[in-house]
Structure formats: C-alpha cells, structure tokens
C-alpha positions, -999 to +999 in steps of 0.1 A: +000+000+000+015+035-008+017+059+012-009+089+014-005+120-003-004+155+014-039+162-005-053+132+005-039+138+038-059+172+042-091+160+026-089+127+054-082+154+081-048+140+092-020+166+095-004+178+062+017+202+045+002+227+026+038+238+007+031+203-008+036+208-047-002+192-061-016+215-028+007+246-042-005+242-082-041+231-070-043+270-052-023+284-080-049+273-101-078+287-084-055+320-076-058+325-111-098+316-114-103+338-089-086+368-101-107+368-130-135+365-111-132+396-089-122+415-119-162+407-135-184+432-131-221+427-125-231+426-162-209+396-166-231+369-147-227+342-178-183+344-171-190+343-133-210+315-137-186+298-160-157+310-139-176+290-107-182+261-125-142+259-133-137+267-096-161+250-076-161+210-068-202+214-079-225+240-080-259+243-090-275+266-117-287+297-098-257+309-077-247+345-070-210+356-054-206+391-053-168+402-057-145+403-037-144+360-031-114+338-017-106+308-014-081+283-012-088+255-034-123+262-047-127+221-055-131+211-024-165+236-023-201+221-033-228+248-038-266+239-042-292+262-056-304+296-050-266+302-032-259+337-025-230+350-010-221+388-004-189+410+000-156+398+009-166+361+020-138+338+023-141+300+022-108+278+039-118+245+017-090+228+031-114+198+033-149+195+022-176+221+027-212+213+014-235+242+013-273+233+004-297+245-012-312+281-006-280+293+014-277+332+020-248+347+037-243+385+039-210+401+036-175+392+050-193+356+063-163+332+070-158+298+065-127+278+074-122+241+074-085+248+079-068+247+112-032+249+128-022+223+157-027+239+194+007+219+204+038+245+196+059+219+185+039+200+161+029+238+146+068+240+141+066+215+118+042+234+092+022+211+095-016+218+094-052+200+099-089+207+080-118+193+090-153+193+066-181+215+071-218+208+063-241+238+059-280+226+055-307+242+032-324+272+037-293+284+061-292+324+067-253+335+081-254+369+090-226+393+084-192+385+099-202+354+111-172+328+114-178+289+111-145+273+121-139+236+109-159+207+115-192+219+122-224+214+107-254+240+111-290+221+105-314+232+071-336+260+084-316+277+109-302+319+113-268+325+125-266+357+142-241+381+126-210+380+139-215+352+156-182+323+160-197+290+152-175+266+167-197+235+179-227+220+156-263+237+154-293+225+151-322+229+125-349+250+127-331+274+150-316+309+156-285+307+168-259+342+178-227+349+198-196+338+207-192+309+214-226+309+190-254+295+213-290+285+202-314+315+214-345+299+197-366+274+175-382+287+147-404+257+141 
C-alpha cells in the first residue's frame, strides 16, 4: 500500500503540508480563477457563472457571489441552488464544505475548514489539519459570522451576525454569539 499523499492527507483530516507541490499548483490554479472573477463586473453573470463552475467541486444553476471572493482550493466547495453569497466572503476549503440549497450569507461571512495544531511543537513542523463543514438548506449566516472547521449548522436555521460558530447547530433554530449558542426554535 502507498503511502498517502499530502492532499489526501488534508481532505482525510490528518496533518499535512500545505507547501506540498499538487496543494501549491491546485491554489495556484484557483489563484488565477479567482482573479478573473473579482475583476467581473455585475453585467458579466454568464463568465462568473462559468468561472464557478471551473472553480467550484459542484455547483448548481442559480448561484450568485458578489466580488470580492477567496478561497483556497475552490474544488473542495459544493454549492446547491439559489446560493448567494455577499462581499468579501472567504471560504478555507482545506477539506470539504457542502453548502445546500437556498444558502444566503451577507457580507465578509467566514468559513474555514482549515486549522493549525494547538501543540507548539507539532505547529513548528508546518504542518496543518482541515476538517469538513456541512451547511443545510435554507441556512441564513449573518454578516461577519465565522464557522470554524468541523461543524455542521442544520437546514432551516439563522446565525446571528458575527457570531463564531464553533460546535454543531441545530435545525430549525436561531443561533448568535460567541461561542454561537442556540437562542431559539423557529419551528
């Protein structure tokens, strides 16, 4: 049995390097998609859409990013319908993030699988960790909000702006703060 790569290292969630050369030419790559893409204007939706599709792991057909966007890989990113993300968003898809369908997230919304080891000397070693993110339909992430890696927030539910989602939420709630805390249901 070979041994793993540093890609495949990342997407199982095992430490990794990121300086790894597929890792380096896989962000080069979507350094370069995404440059074009927060050069568009809004009058170019067919290029953004086509630029997203080059990007993106999957998206569907009605999906909106307003410039500017980052990201590191872009593949690692699956987008259902009716997607809309505003200003300055940034996605760390150092592993998997799945977003569903009906998604809205107002501007400078953050999104990072990536993470760096809490012990010192590990750090050191450049070596880093990513874990997925699940995001469920009809899922409103108010401005500023963070959702740091490995959490999944339920179809249905509000995140407060500003708000640092660092545990799982439920559906069907509103959820604010830091640490982000259920307030509410909203079934």
């Amino acid at each position: 049995m070979s041994e793993k790569t540093e890609k495949q290292k990342m997407l199982a969630g095992e430490l990794y390097l990121a300086d790894d050369v597929e890792l380096t030419n896989d962000n080069k790559r979507a350094s370069l998609l995404l440059k074009q893409y927060n050069f568009t204007t809004v009058e170019d939706t067919e290029m953004r859409l086509e630029i997203l599709k080059k990007l993106f792991g999957k998206i569907k057909a009605k999906i909106q990013i307003v410039p500017p966007f980052h990201c590191d890989y872009g593949s690692n990113i699956y987008v259902g319908d009716e997607f809309y993300m505003n200003y300055g968003c940034v996605i760390l898809d150092c592993n998997i993030v799945h977003i569903g369908d009906n998604v809205k997230c107002a501007p400078y919304v953050q999104i990072y699988t990536a993470y760096h080891p809490t012990d010192p000397q590990i750090r050191q070693t450049k070596k880093e960790l990513a874990a997925p993110i699940n995001i469920g339909n009809n899922v409103w992430i108010g401005g500023g909000a963070i959702v740091c890696p490995g959490v999944d927030i339920g179809d249905n539910t509000t995140i407060g702006a500003g708000s640092v989602v660092v545990k799982d939420i439920p559906a069907n709630v509103i959820a604010v703060g830091n640490p982000c805390k259920v307030i509410r249901s909203v079934s």
